[in-house]
C-alpha positions, 0 to 999 in steps of 0.5 A: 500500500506504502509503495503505491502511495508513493508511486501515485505521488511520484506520477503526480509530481512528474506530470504537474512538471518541476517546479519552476523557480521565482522570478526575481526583481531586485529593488537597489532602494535607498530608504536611508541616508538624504536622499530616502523621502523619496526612495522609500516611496518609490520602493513601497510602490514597486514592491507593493504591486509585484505583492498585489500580482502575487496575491492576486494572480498566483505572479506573472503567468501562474509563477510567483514574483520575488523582490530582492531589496538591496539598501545602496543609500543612494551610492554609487560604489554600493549600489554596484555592490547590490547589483554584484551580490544579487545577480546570482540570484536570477535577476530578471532586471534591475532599476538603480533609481540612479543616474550614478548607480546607472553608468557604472551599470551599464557595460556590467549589464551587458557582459552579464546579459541582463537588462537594465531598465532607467526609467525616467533617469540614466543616460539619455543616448540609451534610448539607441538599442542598436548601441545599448542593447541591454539598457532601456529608458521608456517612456521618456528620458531626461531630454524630453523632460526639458523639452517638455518644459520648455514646450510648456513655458512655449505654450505659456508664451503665446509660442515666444521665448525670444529674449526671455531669460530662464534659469536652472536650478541643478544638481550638481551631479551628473544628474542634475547636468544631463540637461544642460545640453538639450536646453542649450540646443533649445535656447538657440532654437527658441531665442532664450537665455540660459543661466545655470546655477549648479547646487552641491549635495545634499542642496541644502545651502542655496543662499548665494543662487537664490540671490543671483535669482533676485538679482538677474529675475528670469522669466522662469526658474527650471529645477533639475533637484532630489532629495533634500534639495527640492523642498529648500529651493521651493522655500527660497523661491518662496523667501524671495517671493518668486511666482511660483507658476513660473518655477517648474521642475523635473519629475524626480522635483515633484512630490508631495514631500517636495513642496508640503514644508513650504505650506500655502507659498507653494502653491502653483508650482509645477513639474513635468511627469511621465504618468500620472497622480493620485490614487483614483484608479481601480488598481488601489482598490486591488492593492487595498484588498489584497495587500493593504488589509492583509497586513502585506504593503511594504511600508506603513501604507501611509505613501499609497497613491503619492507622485512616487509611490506611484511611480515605484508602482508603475516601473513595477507594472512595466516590468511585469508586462515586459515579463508577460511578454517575454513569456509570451515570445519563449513560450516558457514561464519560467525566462531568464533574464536574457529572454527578459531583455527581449520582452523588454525589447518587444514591449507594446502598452496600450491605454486598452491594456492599462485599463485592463490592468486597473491603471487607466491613463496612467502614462502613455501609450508607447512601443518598444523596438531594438532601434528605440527603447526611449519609447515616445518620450510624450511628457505632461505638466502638474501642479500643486494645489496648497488648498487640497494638498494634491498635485494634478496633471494639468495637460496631456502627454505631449510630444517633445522635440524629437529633431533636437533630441534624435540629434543629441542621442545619436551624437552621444551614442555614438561616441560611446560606440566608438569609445567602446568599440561596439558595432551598432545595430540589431541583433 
């Protein structure tokens, strides 16, 4: 009787197939130090979905999602230590949250064959697949981000930026400087004048540009900031009684612990985004229901629904589509991280399917290809609104230069192919 138990076991094990391992995110987060406003959220957010996924839908295609958290204190020389001690691990992808962490990444992603995604951040000629072949950015970079602000401050001006003078406020960071080139191109292109004000870490001392702001009154004030660095400038701007509707920022300058400590003189500020706010969407009903009231959400629960936690969210939502995909294209549940980099490369997000996810406008809609993994690079404005304490997208996705940026990308891009001695193209 024993021996025939066993035997029935045995059969049924062999005919459900082994079993297949997690799929693993790593999340390189950065809940200490300076800079952890705004990567505690963020890491809330990612891992929160990937814990919705699971409870909800038994993970991505039937196989459980496993978040690897790995502090890097927002450090570059950690974060390369996280990404060496958790690639073993079956590392499907990795988002450093850094443009630091980012280089020092890039060529190490490409030896190991797994892929990098730098939503929103990095380095921008990434978008060129045929030279980064494992490193994506969709669905917009740092360039269209000052595209899209100097379209906004286009649309604010009748289509006339000649002779208006706008200064940016930057982290002086490789960060803070990557759009400095894209808004020369622009001040040549529209007739305006640039000033650049450079703030070192952390951002807490600004005193001395914020008197050159008084002095020199520009038109507009642009901030490249993070961390700390945000809510002392919006305070200054403040001190200095600068219109707050003409002070917009980039999205990584654009969250509620950003502007909150300014109170009511923070009202109207502005920055461009690559999704959208708040938490009117079905998708935190879901996470509510199957993460919150379980006891499960990776923080206190109190970040749910805010302009990070969102985007924490939303990368989290890209990668998992991009896992289904690579599914989809092997005809296996259970990819490696080399098939992921093809989902990746194969990703299409149509507004049909971020309905059907719960997340319904919720960035744009955009494809992937091998000569593009910027994506479209459409970017939207929002505002804060002091009163209700909430932050609103006040325009569509819209398109930014693509002539200027198309131009800067190959440039940049292909100067590092040369450097590095790649042959660009698809594979």
């Amino acid at each position: 009787m024993k021996k025939t138990l066993t035997t029935l076991a045995l059969g049924a094990a062999m005919a459900a197939g082994p079993a297949m391992a997690d799929l693993v995110f790593p999340d390189l987060s950065y809940r200490t130090g300076p800079y952890a406003a705004g990567g505690i959220p963020f890491s809330d957010g990612y891992n929160d979905y990937f814990t919705l996924l699971n409870e909800r839908d038994g993970g991505i295609g039937g196989v459980p999602a496993k978040v690897i958290e790995c502090e890097t204190g927002y450090n570059t020389e950690k974060g390369v230590e996280c990404y060496e001690s958790t690639k073993g691990e079956g590392a499907l992808i990795y988002q450093p949250l850094s443009t630091g962490i980012t280089y020092q990444l890039i060529p190490k992603v490409t030896a190991d064959n797994i892929p990098l995604h730098t939503m929103g951040y990095g380095r921008t000629s990434a978008a060129n697949g045929e030279v980064f072949s494992h490193v994506f950015n969709y669905p917009a970079n740092y360039w269209n981000g000052a595209s899209g602000v100097v379209n906004h401050l286009l649309e604010e001006n009748g289509g006339d930026l000649s002779g208006k003078k706008i200064a940016l406020v930057y982290h002086n960071s490789a960060y803070g400087k990557e759009p400095i080139r894209t808004l020369e191109e622009l001040s040549k292109k529209h007739g305006f004048e640039l000033v650049t004000l450079p703030v070192d870490h952390p951002g807490q001392e600004q005193k001395s540009q914020w008197l050159q702001i008084r002095r020199e009154r520009p038109d507009n004030v642009v901030m490249w900031g993070w961390g700390v660095m945000n809510q002392v400038a919006i305070q200054e701007a403040a001190n200095i009684r600068f219109p707050m509707e003409n002070f917009i920022g980039v999205w990584w300058s654009g969250a509620e612990h950003d502007v909150m400590s300014a109170g009511a003189k923070a009202n109207g500020y502005k920055a461009v985004t690559f999704h959208n706010v708040g938490r009117d969407f079905p998708v935190f009903d879901d996470i509510k229901t199957h993460v919150s009231d379980k006891g499960l959400a990776a923080g206190a629960g109190d970040q749910i629904g805010n302009v990070l936690y969102n985007r924490g969210m939303y990368a989290a939502m890209l990668a998992a589509e991009a896992a289904k995909t690579a599914q989809e294209i092997h005809g296996t549940k259970d990819i490696t991280a080399a098939m992921m980099r093809d989902g990746m490369e194969a990703l299409v997000m149509t507004e049909e399917k971020m309905a059907g996810l719960g997340m319904p406008n919720f960035g744009p809609a955009f494809n992937v290809s091998c000569e593009n993994h910027g994506g479209p690079g459409l970017v939207g404005v929002t505002q804060w609104d002091a009163d209700s304490q909430t932050w609103s997208l006040i325009s569509d996705f819209k398109a930014t230069d693509g002539e200027v940026i198309g131009g800067l990308i190959a440039e940049d891009s292909g100067a590092y192919a040369a450097e590095n001695n790649i042959e660009a193209g698809c594979k």
